[in-house]
C-alpha positions in Angstrom: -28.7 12.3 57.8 -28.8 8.4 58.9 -24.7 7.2 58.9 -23.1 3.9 59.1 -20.0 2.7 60.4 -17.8 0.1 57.2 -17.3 -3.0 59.0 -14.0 -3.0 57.1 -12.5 0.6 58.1 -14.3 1.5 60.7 -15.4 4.7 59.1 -18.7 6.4 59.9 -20.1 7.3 57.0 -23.3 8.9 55.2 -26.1 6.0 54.6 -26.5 6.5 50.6 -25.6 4.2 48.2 -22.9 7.1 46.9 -21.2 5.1 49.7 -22.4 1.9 50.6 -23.9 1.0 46.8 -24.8 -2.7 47.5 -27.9 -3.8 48.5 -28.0 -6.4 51.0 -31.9 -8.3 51.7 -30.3 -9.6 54.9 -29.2 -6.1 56.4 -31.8 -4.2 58.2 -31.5 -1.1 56.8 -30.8 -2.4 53.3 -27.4 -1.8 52.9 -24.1 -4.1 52.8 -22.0 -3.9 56.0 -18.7 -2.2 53.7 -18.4 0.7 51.9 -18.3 1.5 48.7 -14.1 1.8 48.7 -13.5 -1.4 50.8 -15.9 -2.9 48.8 -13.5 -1.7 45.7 -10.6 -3.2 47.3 -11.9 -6.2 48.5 -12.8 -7.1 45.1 -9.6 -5.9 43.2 -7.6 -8.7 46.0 -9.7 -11.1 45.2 -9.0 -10.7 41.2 -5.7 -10.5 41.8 -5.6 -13.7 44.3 -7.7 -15.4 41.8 -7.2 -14.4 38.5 -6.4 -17.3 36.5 -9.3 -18.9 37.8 -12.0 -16.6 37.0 -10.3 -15.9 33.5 -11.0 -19.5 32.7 -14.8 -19.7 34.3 -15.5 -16.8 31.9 -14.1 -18.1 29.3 -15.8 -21.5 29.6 -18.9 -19.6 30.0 -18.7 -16.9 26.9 -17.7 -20.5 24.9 -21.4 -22.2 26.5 -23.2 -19.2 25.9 -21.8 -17.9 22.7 -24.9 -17.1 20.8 -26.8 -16.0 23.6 -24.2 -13.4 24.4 -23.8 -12.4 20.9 -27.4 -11.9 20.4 -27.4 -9.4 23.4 -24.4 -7.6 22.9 -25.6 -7.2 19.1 -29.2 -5.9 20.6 -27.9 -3.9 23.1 -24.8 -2.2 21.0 -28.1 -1.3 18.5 -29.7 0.2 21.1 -26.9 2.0 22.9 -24.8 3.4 19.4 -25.1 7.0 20.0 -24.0 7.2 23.9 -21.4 4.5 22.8 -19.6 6.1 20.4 -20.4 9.6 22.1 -18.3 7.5 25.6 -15.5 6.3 23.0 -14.7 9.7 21.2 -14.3 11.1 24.9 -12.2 8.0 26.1 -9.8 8.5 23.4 -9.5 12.1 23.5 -8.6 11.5 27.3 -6.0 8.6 26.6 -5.4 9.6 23.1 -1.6 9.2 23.9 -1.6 6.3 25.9 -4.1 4.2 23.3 -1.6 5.0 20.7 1.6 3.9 22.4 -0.3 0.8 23.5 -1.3 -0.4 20.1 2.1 0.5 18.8 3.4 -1.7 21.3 1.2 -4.3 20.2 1.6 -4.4 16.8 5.4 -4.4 16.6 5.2 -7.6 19.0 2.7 -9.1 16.7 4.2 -7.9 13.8 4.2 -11.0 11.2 0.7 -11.3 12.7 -0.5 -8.3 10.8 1.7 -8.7 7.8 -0.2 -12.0 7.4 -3.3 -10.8 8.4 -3.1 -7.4 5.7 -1.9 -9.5 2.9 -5.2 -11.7 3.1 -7.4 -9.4 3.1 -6.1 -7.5 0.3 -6.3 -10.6 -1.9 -10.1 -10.9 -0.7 -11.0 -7.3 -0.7 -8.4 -5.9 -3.4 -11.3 -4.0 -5.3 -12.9 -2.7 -2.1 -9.1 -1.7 -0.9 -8.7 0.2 -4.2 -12.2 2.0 -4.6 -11.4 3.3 -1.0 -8.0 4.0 -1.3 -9.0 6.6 -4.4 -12.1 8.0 -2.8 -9.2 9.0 0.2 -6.6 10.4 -2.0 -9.2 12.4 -4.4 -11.2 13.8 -1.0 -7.5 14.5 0.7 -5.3 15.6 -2.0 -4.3 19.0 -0.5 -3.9 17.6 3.2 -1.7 14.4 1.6 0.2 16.7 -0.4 1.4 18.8 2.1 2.0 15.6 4.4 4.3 14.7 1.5 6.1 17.4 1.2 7.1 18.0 4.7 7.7 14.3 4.6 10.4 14.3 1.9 11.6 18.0 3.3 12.5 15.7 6.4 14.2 13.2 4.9 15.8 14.6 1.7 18.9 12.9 1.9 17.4 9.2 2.3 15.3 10.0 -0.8 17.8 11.0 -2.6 20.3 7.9 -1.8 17.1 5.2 -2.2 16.5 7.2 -5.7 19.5 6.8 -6.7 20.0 3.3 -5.8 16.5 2.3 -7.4 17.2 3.8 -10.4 20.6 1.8 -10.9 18.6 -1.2 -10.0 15.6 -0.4 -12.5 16.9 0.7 -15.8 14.3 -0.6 -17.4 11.5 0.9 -15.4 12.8 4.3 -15.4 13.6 4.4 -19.3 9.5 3.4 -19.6 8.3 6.1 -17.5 10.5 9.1 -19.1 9.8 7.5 -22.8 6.0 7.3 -21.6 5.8 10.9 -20.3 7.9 11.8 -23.4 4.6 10.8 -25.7 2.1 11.9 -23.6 3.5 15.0 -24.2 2.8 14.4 -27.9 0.1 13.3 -27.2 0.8 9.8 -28.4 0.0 6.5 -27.5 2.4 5.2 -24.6 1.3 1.6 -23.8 4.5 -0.4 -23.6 5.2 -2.7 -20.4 8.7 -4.0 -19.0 7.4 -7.1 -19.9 6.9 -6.0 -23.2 9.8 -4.5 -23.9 12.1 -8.2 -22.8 9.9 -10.3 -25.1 11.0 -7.7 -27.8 14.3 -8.2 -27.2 14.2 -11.8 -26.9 12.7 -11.5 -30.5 15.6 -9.9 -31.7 18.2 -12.1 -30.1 19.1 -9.2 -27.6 20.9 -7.7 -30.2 20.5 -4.2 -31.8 17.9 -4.9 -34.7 20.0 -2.7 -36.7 24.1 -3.8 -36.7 23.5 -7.0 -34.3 25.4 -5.5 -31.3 24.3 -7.9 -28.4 23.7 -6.3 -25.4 26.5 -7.4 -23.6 28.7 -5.6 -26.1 27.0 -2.5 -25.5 27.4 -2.6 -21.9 31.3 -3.4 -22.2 31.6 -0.3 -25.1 29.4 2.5 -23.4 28.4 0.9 -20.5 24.8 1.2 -21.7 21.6 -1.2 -22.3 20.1 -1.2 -25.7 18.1 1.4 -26.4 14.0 1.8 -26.7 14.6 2.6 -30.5 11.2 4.3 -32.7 10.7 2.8 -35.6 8.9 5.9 -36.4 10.1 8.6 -35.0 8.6 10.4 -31.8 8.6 13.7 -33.8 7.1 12.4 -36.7 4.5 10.4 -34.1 5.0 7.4 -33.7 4.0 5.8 -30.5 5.7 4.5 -27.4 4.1 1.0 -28.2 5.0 -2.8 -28.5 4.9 -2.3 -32.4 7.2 0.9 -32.8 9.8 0.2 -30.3 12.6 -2.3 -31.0 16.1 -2.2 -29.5 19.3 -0.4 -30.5 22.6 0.0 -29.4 23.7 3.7 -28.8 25.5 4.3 -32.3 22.4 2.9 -34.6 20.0 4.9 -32.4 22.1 7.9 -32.4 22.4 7.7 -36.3 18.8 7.3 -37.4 17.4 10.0 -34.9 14.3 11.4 -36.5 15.2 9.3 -40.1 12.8 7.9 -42.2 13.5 4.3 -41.9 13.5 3.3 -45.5 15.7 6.4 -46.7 18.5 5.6 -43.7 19.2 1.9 -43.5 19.6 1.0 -47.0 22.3 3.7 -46.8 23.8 2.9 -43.4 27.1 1.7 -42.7 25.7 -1.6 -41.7 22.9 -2.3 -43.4 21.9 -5.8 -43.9 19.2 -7.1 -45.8 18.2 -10.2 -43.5 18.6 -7.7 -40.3 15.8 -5.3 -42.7 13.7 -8.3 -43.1 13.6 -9.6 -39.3 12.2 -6.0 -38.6 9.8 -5.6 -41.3 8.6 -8.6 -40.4 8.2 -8.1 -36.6 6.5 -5.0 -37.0 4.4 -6.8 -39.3 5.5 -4.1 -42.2 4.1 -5.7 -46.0 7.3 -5.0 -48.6 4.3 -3.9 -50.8 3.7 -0.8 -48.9 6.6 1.5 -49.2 5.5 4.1 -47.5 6.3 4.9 -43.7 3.0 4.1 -41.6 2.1 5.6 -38.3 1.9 2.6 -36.3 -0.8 2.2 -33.4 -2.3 -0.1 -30.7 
């Protein structure tokens, strides 16, 4: 086999281009003068020596040739899809761990970068974001549940304080879901918002509808918010909805229970004929009708 000696090392070494790969036109057997490793070298100095430099003269030129170099890569990436991602999948499952601690790296250091850069693309692609978001969790559910689980089985006690704290801080929200699951049980309309349930209490001064205990009051007495009161009861189905629910402090609520409205408060301790119309009148009750109606969305 025909050898050559690297002008660089001094090496003898087999005449192929597994070891000299460059061509040369001026060489006369074809060949550049250095091996393929000197070659390697001599190039990776050079970068080094000159890296700022040929950063910017690529640069310039990707900026010059934008479109042409899009066009190609887009042509070539077309034509090359299969071995590509075929190369990726077995790239990553190489450096799997080092890829991942690299882009964790990167993304905590450009952190507000992402937050930005998430939040915008929500507004823009919420419905997208959602449809997907579903498909996953319906095609996943077994895999996500057990992720769950093992999740909170991990970190019991930190649920369990941030539980406890959200619930002090959410009265409201956590009343709606246990009063909502409470008529779905029933099978009962359960429809009313937080929102909702302010503007009905605005309506009513923040004050129990029934005696006129203000809210505050409550809170000093029993330490409690008005309550989510039924105008018709659950039991005798009436709704969780913005036109059966109007507020109550613990006594009134705790007196009517499962009472026909028109049978209790004209008997009730503090019954008052103004406080009867306000409520007839929000729930849009006619004093023609005197009989209890089961009140609907």
């Amino acid at each position: 086999m025909e050898t050559k000696i690297c002008a660089k090392c001094g090496e003898e070494k087999p005449l192929t281009s597994e070891y000299f790969p460059v061509r040369s036109k001026g060489s006369i057997d074809g060949f550049r003068h250095e091996c393929k490793e000197c070659l390697y070298k001599y190039r990776q100095q050079y970068y080094n020596d000159n890296r700022e430099e040929i950063l910017e003269q690529k640069k310039e030129y990707r900026l010059e040739n934008l479109e042409r170099i899009t066009a190609y890569n887009k042509i070539w990436h077309d034509d090359n899809r299969e071995s590509q991602l075929e190369n990726f999948k077995q790239y990553y499952q190489e450096n799997r761990e080092r890829i991942l601690k690299k882009d964790a790296e990167y993304r905590q250091k450009n952190k507000e970068h992402y937050k930005k850069y998430n939040e915008q693309y929500y507004k823009v692609n919420i419905e997208k974001v959602r449809a997907y978001n579903k498909q996953y969790r319906v095609e996943n559910k077994d895999k996500i549940a057990i992720t769950n689980a093992i999740h909170y089985r991990n970190n019991k006690e930190h649920y369990k304080k941030y539980n406890k704290e959200y619930n002090k801080n959410n009265p409201d929200i956590m009343r709606k879901n246990s009063q909502r699951y409470e008529a779905k049980k029933k099978l009962l309309p359960s429809t009313l918002t937080v929102n909702q349930w302010k503007q009905i209490k605005q309506q009513f001064n923040n004050s129990c509808a029934y005696c006129g205990m203000t809210e505050e009051e409550s809170k000093g007495k029993w330490n409690e918010r008005l309550h989510q009161e039924h105008f018709i009861a659950l039991y005798n189905g009436g709704g969780y909805t913005h036109n059966n629910i109007i507020p109550a402090c613990k006594t009134c609520n705790c007196s009517k229970t499962n009472k026909d409205f028109f049978e209790w408060y004209p008997t009730y301790e503090h019954y008052n004929i103004d406080r009867e119309k306000t409520i007839l009148d929000f729930l849009g009750y006619t004093t023609e009708n005197t009989q209890q109606l089961a009140l609907f969305l």
